[in-house]
OpenMM code with the backbone's topology and positions (N, CA, C; nanometers):
from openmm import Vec3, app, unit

residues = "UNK UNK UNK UNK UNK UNK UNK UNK UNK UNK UNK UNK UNK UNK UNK UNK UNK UNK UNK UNK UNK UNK UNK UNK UNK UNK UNK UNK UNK UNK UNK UNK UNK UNK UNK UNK UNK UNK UNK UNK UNK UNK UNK UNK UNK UNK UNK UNK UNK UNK UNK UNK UNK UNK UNK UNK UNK UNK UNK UNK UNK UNK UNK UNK UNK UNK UNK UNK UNK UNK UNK UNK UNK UNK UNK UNK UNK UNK UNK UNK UNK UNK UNK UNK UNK UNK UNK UNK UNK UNK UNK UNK UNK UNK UNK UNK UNK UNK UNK UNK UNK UNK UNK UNK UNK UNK UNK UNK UNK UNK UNK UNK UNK UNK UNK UNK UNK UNK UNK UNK UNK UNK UNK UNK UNK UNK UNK UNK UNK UNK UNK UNK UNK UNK UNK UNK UNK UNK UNK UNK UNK UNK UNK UNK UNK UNK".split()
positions = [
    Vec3(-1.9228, 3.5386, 0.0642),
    Vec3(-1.8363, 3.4234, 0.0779),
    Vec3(-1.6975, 3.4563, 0.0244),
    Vec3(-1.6046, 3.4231, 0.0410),
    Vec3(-1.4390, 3.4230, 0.0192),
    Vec3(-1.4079, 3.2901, 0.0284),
    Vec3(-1.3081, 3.2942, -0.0553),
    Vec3(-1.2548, 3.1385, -0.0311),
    Vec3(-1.0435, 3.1594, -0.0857),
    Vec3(-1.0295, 3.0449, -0.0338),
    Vec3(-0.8685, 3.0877, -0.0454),
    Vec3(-0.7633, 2.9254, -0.1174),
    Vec3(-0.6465, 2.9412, -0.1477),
    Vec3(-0.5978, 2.8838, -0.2614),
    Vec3(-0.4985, 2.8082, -0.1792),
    Vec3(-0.4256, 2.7001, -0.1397),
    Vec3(-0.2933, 2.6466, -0.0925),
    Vec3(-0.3281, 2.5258, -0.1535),
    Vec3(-0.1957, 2.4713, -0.1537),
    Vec3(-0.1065, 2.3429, -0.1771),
    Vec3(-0.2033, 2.1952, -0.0986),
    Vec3(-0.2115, 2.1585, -0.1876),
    Vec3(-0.3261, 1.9812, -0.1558),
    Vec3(-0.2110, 1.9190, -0.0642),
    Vec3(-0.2271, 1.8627, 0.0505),
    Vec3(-0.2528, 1.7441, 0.1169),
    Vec3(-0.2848, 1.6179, 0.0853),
    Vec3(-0.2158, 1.5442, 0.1875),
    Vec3(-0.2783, 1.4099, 0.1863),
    Vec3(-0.4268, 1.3979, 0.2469),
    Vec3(-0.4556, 1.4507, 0.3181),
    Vec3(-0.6033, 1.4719, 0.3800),
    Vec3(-0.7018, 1.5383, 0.2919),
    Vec3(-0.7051, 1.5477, 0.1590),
    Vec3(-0.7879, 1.6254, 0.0994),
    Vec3(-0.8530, 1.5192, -0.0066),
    Vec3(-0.7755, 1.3941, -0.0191),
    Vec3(-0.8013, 1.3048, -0.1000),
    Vec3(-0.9645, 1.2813, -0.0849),
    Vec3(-0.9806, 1.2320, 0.0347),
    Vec3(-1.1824, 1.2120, -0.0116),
    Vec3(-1.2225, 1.3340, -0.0688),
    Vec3(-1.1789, 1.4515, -0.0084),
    Vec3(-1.2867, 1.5541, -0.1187),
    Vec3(-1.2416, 1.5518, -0.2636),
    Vec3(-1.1200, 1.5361, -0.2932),
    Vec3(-1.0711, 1.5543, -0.4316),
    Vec3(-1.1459, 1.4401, -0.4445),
    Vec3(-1.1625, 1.2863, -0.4848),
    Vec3(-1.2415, 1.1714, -0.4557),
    Vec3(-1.3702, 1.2117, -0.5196),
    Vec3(-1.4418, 1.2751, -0.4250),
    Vec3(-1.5866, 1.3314, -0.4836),
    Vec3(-1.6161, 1.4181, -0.5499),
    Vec3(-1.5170, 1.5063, -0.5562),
    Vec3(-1.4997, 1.6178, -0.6734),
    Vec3(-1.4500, 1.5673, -0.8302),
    Vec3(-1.3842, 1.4739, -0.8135),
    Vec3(-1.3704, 1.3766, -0.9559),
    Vec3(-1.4843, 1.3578, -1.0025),
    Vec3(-1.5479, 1.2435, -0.9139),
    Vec3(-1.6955, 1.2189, -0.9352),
    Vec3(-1.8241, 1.2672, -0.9598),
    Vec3(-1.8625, 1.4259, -0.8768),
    Vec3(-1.9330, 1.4697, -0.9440),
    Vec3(-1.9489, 1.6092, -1.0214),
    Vec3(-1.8079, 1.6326, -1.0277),
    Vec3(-1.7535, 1.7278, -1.1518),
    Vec3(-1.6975, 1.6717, -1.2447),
    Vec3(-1.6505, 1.5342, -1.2823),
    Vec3(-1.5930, 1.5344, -1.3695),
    Vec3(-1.6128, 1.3477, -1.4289),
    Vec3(-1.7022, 1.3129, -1.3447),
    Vec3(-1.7270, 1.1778, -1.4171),
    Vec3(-1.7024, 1.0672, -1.3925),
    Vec3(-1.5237, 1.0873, -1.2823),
    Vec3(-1.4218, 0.9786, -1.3027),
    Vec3(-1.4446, 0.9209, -1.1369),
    Vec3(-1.5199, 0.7702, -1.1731),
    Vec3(-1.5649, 0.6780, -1.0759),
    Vec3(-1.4255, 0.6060, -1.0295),
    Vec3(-1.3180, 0.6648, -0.9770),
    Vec3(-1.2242, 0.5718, -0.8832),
    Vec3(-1.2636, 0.6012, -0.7781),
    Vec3(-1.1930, 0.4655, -0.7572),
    Vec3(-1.1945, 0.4386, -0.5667),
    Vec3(-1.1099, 0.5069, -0.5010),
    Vec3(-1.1867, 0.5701, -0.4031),
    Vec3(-1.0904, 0.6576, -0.3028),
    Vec3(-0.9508, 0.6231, -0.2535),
    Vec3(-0.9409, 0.4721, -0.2412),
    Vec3(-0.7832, 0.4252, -0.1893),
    Vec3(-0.7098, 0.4109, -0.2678),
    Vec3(-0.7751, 0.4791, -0.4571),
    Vec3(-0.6706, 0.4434, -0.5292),
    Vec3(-0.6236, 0.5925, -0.5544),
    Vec3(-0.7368, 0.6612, -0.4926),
    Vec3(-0.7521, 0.8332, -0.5637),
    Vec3(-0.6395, 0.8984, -0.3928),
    Vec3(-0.6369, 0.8095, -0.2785),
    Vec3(-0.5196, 0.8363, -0.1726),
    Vec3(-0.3957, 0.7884, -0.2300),
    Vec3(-0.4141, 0.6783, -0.2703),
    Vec3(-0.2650, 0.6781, -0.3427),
    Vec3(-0.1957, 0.7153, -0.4434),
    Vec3(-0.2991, 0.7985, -0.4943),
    Vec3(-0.2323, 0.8701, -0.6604),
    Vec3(-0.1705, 1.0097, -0.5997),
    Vec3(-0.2756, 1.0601, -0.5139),
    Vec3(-0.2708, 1.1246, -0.4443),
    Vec3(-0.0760, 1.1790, -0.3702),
    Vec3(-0.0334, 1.0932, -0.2864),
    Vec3(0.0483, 1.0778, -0.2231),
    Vec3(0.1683, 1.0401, -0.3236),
    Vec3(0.1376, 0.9901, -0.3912),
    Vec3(0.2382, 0.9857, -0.4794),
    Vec3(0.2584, 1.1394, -0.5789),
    Vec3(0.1820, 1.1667, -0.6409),
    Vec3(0.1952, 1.3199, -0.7245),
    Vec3(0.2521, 1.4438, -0.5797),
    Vec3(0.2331, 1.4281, -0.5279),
    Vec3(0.2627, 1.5478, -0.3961),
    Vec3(0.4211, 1.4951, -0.3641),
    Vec3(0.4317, 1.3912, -0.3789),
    Vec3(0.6372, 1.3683, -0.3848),
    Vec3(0.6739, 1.4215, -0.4467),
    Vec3(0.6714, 1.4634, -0.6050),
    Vec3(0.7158, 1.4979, -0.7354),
    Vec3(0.7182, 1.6601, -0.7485),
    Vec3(0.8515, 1.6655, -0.7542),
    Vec3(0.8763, 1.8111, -0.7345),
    Vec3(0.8121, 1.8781, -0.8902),
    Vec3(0.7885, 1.7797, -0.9727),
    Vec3(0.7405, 1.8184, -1.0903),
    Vec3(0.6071, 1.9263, -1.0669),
    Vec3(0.5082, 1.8274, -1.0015),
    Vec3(0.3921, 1.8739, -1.0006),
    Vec3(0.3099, 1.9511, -0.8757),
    Vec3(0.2110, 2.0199, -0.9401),
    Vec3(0.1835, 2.0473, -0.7943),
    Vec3(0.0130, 2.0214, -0.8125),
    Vec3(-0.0620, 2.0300, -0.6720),
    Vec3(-0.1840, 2.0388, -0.6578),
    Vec3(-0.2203, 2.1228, -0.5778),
    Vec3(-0.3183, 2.2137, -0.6899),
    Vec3(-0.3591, 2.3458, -0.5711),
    Vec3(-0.5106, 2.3070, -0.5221),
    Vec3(-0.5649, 2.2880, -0.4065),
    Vec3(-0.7407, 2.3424, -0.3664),
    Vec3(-0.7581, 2.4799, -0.3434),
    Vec3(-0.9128, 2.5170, -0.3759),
    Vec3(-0.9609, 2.6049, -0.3166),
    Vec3(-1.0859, 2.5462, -0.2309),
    Vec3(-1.0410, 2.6263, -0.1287),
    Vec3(-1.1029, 2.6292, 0.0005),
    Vec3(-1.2313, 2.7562, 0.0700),
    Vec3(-1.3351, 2.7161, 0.0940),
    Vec3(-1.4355, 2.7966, 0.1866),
    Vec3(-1.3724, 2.8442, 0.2647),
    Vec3(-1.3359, 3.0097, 0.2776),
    Vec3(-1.2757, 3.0716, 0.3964),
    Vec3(-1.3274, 3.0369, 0.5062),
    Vec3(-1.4984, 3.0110, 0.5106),
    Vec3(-1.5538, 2.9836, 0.6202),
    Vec3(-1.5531, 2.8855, 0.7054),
    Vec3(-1.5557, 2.7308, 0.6455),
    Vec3(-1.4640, 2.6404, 0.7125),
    Vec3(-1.3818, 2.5424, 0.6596),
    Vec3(-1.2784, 2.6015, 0.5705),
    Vec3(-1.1815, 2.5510, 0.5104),
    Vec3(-1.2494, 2.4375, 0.3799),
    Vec3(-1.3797, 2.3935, 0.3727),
    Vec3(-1.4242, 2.3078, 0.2899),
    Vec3(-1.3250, 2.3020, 0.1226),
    Vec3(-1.2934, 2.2078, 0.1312),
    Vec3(-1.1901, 2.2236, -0.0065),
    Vec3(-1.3163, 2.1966, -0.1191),
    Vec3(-1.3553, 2.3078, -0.2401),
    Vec3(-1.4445, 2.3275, -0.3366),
    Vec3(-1.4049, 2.2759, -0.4418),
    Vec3(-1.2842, 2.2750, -0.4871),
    Vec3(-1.2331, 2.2261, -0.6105),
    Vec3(-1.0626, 2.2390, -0.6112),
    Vec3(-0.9998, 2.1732, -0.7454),
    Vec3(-0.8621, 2.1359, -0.7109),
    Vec3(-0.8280, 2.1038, -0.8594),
    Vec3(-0.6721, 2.1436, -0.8570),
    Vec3(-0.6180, 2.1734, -1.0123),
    Vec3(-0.4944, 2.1071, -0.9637),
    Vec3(-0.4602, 2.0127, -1.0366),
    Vec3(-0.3507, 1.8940, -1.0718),
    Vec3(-0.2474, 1.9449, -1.2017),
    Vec3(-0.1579, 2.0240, -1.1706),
    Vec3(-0.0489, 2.0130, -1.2894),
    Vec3(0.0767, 1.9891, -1.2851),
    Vec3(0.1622, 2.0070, -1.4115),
    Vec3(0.3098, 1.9211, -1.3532),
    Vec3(0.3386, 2.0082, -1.5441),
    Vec3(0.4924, 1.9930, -1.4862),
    Vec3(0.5630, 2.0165, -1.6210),
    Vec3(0.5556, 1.9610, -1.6845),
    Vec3(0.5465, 2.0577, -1.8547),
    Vec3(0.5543, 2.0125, -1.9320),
    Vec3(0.7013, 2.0829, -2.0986),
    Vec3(0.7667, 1.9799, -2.0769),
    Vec3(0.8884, 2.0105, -2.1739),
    Vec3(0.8908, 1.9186, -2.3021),
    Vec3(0.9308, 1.9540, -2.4053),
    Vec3(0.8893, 1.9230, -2.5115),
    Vec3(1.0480, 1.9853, -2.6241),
    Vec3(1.1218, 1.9074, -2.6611),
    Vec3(1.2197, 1.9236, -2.7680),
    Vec3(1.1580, 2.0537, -2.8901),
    Vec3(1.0663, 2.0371, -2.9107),
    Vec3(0.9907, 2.1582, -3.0155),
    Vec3(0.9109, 2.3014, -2.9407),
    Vec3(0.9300, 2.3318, -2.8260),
    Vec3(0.8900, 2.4789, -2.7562),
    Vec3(0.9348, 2.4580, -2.5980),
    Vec3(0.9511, 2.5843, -2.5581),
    Vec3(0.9849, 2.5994, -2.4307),
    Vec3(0.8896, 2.5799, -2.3203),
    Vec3(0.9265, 2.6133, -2.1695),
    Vec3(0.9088, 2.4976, -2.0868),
    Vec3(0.7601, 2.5912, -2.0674),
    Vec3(0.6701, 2.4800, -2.0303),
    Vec3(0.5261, 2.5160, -1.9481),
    Vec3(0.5145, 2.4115, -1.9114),
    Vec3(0.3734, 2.4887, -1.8328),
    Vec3(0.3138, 2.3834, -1.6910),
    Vec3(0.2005, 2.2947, -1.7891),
    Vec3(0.1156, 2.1823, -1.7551),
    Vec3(0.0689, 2.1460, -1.8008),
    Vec3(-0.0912, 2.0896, -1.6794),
    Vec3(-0.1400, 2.1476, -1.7324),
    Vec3(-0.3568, 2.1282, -1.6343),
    Vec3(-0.4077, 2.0032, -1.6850),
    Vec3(-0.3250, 1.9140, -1.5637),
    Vec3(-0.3963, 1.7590, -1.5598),
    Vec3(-0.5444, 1.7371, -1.5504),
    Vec3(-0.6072, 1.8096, -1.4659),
    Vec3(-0.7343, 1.8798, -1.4325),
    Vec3(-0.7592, 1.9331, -1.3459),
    Vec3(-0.8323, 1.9886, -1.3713),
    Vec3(-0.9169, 2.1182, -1.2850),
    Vec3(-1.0545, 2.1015, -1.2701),
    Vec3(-1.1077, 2.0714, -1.1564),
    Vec3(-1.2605, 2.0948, -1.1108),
    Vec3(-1.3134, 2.1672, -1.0080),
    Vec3(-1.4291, 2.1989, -1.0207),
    Vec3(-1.5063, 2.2535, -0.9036),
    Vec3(-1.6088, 2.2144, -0.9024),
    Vec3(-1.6497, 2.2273, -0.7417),
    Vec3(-1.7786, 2.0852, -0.7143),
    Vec3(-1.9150, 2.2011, -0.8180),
    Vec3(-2.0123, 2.0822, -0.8279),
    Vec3(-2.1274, 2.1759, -0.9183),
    Vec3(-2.1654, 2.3391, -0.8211),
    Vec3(-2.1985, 2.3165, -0.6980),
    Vec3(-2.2385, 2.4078, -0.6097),
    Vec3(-2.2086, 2.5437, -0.5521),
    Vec3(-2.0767, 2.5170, -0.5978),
    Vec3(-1.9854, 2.6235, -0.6261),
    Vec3(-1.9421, 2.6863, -0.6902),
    Vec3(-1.9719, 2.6179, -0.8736),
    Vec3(-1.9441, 2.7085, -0.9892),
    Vec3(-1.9821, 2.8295, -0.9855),
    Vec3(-1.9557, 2.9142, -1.0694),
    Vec3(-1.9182, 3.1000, -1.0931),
    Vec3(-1.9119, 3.1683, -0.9645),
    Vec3(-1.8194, 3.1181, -0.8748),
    Vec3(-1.8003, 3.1998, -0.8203),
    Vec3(-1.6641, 3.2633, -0.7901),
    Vec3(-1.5654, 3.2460, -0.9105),
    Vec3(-1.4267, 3.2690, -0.9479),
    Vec3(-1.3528, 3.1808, -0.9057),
    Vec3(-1.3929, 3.0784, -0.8545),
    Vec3(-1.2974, 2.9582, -0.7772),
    Vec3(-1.1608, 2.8863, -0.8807),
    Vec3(-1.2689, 2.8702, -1.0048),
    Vec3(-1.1464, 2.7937, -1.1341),
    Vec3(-1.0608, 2.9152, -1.1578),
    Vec3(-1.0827, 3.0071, -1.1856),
    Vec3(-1.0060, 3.1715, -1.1750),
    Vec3(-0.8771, 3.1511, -1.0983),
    Vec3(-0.9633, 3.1467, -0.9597),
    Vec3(-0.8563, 3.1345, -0.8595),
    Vec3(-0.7249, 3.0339, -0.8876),
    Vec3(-0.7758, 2.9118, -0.8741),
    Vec3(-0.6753, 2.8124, -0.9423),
    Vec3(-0.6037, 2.8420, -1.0405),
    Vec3(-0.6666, 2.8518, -1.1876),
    Vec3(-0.5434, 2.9164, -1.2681),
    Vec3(-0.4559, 2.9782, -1.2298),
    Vec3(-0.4734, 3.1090, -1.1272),
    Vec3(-0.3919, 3.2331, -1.1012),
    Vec3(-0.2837, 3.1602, -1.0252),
    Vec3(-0.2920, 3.0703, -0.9624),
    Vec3(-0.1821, 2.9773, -0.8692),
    Vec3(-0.0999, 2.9176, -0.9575),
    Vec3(-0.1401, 2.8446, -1.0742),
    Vec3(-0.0977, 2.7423, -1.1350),
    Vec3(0.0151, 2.8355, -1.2332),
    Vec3(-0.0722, 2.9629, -1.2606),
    Vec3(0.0058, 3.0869, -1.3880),
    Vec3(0.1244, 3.1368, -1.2904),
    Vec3(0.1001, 3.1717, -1.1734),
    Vec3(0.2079, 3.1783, -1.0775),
    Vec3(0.3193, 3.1246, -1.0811),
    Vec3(0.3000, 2.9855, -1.0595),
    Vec3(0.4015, 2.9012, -1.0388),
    Vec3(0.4918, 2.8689, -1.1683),
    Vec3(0.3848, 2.8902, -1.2823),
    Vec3(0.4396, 2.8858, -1.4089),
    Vec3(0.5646, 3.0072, -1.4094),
    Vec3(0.4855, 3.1276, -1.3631),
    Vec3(0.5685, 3.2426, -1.4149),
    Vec3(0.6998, 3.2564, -1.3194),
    Vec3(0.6866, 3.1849, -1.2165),
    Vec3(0.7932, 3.2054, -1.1141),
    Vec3(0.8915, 3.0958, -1.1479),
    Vec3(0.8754, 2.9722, -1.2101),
    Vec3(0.9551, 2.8611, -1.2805),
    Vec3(1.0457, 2.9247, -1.4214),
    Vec3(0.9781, 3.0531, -1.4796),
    Vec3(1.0434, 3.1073, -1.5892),
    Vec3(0.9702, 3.0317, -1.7308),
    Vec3(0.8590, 2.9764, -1.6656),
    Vec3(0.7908, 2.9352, -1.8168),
    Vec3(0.7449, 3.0125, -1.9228),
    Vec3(0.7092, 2.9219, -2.0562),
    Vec3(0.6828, 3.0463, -2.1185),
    Vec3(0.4924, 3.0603, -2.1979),
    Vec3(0.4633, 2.9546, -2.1289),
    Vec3(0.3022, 2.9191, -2.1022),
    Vec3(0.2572, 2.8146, -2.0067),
    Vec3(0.1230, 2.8076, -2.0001),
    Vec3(0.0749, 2.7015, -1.9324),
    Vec3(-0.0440, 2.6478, -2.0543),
    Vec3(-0.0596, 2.4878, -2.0679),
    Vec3(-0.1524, 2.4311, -2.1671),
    Vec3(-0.2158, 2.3494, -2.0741),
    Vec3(-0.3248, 2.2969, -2.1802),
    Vec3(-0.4214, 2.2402, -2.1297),
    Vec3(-0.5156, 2.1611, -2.2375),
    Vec3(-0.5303, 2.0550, -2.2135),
    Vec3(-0.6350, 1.9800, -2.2995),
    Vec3(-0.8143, 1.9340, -2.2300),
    Vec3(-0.8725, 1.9406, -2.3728),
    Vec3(-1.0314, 1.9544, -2.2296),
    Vec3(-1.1048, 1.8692, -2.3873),
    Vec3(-1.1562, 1.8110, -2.2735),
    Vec3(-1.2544, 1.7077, -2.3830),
    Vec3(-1.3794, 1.7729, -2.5001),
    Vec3(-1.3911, 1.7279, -2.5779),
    Vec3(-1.4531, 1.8080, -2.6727),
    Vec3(-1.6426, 1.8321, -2.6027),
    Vec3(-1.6664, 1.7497, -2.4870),
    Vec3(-1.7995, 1.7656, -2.4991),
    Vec3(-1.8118, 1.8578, -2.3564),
    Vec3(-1.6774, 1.8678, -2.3228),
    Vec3(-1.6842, 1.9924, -2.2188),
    Vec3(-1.6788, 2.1301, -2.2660),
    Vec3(-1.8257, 2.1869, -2.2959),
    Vec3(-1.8301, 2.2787, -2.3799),
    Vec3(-1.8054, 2.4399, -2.2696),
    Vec3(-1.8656, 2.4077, -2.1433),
    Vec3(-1.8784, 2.4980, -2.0502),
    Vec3(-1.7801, 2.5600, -2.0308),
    Vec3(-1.6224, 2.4406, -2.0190),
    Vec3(-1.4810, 2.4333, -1.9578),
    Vec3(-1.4335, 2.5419, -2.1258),
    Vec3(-1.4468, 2.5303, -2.2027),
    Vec3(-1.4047, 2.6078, -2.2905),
    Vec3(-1.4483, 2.6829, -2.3022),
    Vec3(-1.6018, 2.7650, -2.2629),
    Vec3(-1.6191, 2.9218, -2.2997),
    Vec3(-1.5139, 2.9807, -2.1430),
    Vec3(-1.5466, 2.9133, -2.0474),
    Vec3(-1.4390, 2.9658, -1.9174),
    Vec3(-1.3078, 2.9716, -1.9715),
    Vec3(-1.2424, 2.8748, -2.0152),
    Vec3(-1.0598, 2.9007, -2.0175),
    Vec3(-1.0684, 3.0182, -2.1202),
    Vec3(-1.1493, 3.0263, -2.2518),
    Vec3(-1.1432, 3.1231, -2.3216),
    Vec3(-1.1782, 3.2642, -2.2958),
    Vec3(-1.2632, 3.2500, -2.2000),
    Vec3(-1.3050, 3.4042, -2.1223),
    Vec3(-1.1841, 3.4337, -2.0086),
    Vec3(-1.0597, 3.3321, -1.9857),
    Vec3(-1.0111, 3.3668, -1.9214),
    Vec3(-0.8606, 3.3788, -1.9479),
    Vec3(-0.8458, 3.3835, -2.0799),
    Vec3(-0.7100, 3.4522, -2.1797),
    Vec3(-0.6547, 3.3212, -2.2554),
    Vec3(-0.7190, 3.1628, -2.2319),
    Vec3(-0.6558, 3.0832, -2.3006),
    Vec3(-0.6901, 3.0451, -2.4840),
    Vec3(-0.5729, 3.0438, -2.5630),
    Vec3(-0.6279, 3.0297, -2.6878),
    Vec3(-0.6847, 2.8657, -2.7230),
    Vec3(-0.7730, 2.8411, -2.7794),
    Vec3(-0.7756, 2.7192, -2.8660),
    Vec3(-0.6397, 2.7233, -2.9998),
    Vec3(-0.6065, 2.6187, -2.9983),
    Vec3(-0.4709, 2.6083, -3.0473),
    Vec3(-0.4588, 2.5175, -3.1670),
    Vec3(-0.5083, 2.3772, -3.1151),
    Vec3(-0.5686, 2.2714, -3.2157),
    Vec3(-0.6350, 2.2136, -3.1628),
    Vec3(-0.7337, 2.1185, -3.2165),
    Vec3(-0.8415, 2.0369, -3.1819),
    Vec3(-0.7467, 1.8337, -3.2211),
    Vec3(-0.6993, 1.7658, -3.1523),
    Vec3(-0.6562, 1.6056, -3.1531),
    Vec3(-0.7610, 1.5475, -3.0989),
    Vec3(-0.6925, 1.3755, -3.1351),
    Vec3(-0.7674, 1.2895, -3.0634),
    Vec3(-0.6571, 1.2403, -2.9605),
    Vec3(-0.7191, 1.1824, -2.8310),
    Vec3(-0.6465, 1.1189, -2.7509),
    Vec3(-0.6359, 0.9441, -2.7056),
    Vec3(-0.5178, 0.9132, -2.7393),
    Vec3(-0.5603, 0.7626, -2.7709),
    Vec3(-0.4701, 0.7384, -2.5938),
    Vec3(-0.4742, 0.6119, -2.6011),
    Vec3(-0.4110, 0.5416, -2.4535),
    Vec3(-0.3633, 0.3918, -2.4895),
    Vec3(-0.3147, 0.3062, -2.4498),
    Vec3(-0.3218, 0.2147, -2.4538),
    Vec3(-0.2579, 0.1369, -2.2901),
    Vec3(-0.3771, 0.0723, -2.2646),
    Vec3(-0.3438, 0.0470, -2.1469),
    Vec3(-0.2521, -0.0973, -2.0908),
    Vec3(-0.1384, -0.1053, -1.9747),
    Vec3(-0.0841, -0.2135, -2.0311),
    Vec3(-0.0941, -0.2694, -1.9040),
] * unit.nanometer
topology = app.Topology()
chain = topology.addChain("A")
for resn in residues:
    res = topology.addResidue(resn, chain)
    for name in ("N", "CA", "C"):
        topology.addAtom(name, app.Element.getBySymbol(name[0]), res)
């Protein structure tokens, strides 16, 4: 199998949709996950990469990032998230993604890419760490919704 890396679409939203859902938990509704969708793909900030089944384009998983600048260190990208459907894990697909996302970083003149991952995603951290990222600090993440 081979599979290959480009720039998300508006047409990719149902699979990204179900790839939320059963990689990563997050029960929205598809017409809200098309319109988040369509909106982040305007923003020259950010980008969204899939990887795709060479065989018939099936989009497997998909990495959401956007700059991140900060008055106290220089500029990097920042990994809104990254999933891949269960069925498809180890087969270098999240790999793949990074290498797009480190790309774009390195071609912007950044001087990292970060990332935050929930503490009970234990899997997602032996991967980023097997794959050159440091643990840095451990926070909590608060929200307040308005």
């Amino acid at each position: 199998m081979s599979y290959y890396v480009r720039q998300a679409t508006d047409t990719d939203a149902e699979r990204i949709n179900i790839i939320n859902r059963s990689a990563l938990g997050y029960d929205y509704p598809l017409g809200k996950t098309q319109h988040q969708l369509e909106l982040v793909l305007k923003r020259p900030t950010d980008r969204v990469f899939v990887v795709c089944d060479d065989a018939d384009g099936t989009v497997t998983g998909f990495l959401h990032a956007a700059d991140y600048e900060t008055i106290h260190s220089g500029s990097m990208k920042n990994i809104i998230s990254l999933a891949i459907e269960d069925k498809y894990r180890g087969f270098g697909l999240g790999r793949l993604l990074l290498n797009a996302v480190e790309t774009w970083a390195s071609v912007d003149g950044c001087e990292a890419v970060r990332l935050v991952s929930s503490f009970s995603r234990v899997e997602a951290h032996a991967f980023y760490l097997h794959c050159g990222y440091q643990l840095r600090k451990e926070q909590k993440n608060f929200i307040k919704h308005l």
